[in-house]
N, C-alpha and C positions, 0 to 999 in steps of 0.2 A: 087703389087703396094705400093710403101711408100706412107704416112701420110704424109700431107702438114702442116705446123700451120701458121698461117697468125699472125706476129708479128707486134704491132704498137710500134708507135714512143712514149712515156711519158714522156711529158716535165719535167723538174728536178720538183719536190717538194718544195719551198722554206720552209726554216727551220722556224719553230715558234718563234714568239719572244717571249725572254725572259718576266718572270714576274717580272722584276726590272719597264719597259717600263707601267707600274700599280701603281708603286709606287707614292703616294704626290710629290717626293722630286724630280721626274722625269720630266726634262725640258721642255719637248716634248709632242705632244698630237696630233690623227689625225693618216693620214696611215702614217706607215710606212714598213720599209722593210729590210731585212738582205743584208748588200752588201756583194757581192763573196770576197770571201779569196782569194788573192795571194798565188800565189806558191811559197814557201820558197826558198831562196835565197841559194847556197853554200856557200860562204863568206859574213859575214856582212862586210860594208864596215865602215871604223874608222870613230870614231867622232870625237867632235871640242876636240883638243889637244893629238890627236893619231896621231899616223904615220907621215905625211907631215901639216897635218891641225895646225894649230895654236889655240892656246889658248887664249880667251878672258879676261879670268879669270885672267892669268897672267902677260896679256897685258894692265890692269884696273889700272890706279894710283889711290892711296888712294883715293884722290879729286872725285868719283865716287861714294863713297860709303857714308851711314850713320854713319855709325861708321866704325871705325877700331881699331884694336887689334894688339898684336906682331904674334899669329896664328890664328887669325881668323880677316874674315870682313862682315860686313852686308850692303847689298845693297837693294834697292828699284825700280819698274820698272819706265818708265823714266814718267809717266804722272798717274793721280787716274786713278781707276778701278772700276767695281763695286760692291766692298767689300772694307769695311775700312780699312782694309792693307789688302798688299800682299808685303813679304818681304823674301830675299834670304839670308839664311847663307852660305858662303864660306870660304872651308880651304885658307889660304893664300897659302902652298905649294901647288905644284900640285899632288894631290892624289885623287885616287876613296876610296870609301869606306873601302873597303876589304882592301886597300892596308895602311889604317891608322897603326901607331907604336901605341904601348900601351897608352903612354902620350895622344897624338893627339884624338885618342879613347876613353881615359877618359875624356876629355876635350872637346867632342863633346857631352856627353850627358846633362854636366853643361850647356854649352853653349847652347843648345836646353831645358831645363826649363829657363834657366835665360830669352832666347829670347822670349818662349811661355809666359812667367807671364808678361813682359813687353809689349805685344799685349793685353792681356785679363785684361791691369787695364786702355784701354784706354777706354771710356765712348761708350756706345751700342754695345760691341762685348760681344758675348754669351759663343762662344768655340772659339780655336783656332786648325785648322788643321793642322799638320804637314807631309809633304808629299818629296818621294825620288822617281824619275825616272831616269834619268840618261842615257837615250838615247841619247840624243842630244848633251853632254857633257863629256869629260870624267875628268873633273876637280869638285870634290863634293863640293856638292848643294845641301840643303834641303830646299824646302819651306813653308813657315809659311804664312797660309791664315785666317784670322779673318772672323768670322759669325758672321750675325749682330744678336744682341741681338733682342730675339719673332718672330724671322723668320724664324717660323717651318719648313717653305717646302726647306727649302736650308740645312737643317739638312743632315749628311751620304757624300754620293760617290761622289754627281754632283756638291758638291762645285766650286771645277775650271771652270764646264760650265757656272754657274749661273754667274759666275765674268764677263765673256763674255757679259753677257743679260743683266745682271741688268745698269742701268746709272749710268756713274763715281757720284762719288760722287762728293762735291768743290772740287777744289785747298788748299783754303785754310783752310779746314779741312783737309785734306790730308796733309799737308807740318805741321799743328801743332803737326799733328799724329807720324807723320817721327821725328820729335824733340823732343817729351815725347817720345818714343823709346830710342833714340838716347844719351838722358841725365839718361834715365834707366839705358841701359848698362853703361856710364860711371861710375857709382856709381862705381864698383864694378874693373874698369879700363878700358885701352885704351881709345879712342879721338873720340868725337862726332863732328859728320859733317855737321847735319841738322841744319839749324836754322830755327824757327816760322818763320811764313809770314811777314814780314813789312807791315804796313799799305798804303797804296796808296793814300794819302789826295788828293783829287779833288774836283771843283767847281763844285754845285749843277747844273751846265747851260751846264757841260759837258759830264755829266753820260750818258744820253741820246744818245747823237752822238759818245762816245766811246763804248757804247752797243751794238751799231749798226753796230759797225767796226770789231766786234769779231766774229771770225769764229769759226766751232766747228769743234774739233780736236776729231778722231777715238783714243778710248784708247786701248790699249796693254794688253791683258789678261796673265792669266795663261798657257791658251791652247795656244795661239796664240802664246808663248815664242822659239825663237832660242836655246834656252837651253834646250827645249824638243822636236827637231824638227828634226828626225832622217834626213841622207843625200838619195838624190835621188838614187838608183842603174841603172846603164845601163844593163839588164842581157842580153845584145846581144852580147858586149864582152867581157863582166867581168870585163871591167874596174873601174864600182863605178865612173862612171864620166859621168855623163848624159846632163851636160851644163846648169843646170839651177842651180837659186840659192840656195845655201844649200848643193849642190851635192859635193862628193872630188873633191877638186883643183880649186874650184871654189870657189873665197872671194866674199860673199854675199854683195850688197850694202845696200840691206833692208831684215833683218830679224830677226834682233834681239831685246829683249827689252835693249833698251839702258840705260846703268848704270849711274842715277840721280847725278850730284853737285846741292845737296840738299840744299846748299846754295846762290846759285845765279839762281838756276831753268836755269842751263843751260846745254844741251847737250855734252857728250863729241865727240869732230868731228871725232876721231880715232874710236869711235866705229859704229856698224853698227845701224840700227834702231830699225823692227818689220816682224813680220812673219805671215805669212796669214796660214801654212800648221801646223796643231796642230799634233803634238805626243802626242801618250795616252798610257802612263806609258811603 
């Protein structure tokens, strides 16, 4: 007679969370849980300015940005956050990293102290992070995120979440921020594009009922950026084209943070807007 063994079913184990999820500087508190890993794709599917996709970056006229340069340009997302900057370096050509000539290479790292010390002499930032993913784009972009000064728990990794959480700051700290930047880098050369807020002079009998007329406007994070916001895959047939927005071959209406004319605080209409789907590095 064989031996029978009576096998049971044992549900998967879910993996331990990490001890980062302990850490002060971690967002998050209460259950949480590891979400399942996808199964790796065959083909990555191109990002914005590969293959058929268009480039934003070099679809951006000057008039978008804070400053500009003859190779480089600096832009800002299109409304505050909740960090006293958050601001984008761009080469003007279009080039990834790896793919910089020796000039352009040495002139990325000038350019990324000059931009970092011009962040960290504006009044309440502590450190300045500087951060490269490059998923979402294939036109390089380093960003420059300001901590605010004695806000130890936003210290390290989770800065771009907190930017999410915390409430924008003003406007109009924000727009004076973007033009001490902006006359920074000029010193040194190329063309400033911010200007400080104008003042708004209003009758004390109108504050009131214009207060009351202002709606609050959802801000644009770090996470929350089209420029980090890989494209959807369809892996049923491999086309990289799943219909929604972000996906190949599909021009998003909304999902990008749209590149600020820091001088009239107006929108540019060519570009897209904001993005709900965060890419993480």
């Amino acid at each position: 007679m064989v031996d029978s063994t009576r096998v049971s079913v044992v549900p998967d184990t879910p993996p331990a969370l990490p001890d980062f999820t302990q850490w002060p500087s971690f967002p998050f508190e209460g259950d949480l849980r590891v979400k399942r890993l996808d199964d790796p794709v065959p083909v990555e599917p191109p990002r914005k300015g590969e293959g058929h996709r268009e480039c934003t970056a070099c679809n951006a006229p000057d008039d978008a940005y804070i400053w500009v340069g003859e190779r480089w340009r600096v832009r800002a997302m299109d409304r505050p956050t909740g960090l006293p900057m958050v601001l984008i370096l761009e080469s003007r050509t279009h080039l990834d990293l790896g793919d910089l000539p020796n000039l352009l290479a040495a002139e990325l790292g000038v350019m990324t102290v000059r931009l970092e010390r011009a962040i960290r002499s504006l009044d309440g930032v502590g450190r300045v992070h500087v951060n490269r993913w490059g998923d979402g784009s294939a036109h390089l972009h380093l960003w420059f995120l300001a901590r605010p000064y004695g806000r130890l728990q936003l210290r390290g990794t989770f800065l771009s979440l907190w930017d999410s959480i915390l409430p924008p700051i003003s406007e109009s700290q924000w727009r004076e921020n973007l033009a001490m930047v902006a006359a920074w880098l000029a010193e040194f050369g190329g063309r400033p594009l911010a200007e400080p807020p104008r003042i708004q002079w209003q009758a004390p009998s109108s504050l009131a009922e214009s207060a009351g007329r202002e709606e609050f406007e959802e801000s644009v994070s770090v996470i929350e950026s089209e420029e980090e916001t890989p494209v959807t895959v369809d892996v049923t047939d491999g086309s990289g084209d799943a219909g929604e927005p972000g996906s190949v071959g599909v021009t998003p209406t909304v999902g990008e943070p749209t590149l600020t004319d820091a001088r009239v605080g107006n929108v540019d209409p060519r570009l897209p807007a904001t993005s709900d789907d965060p890419d993480r590095r």
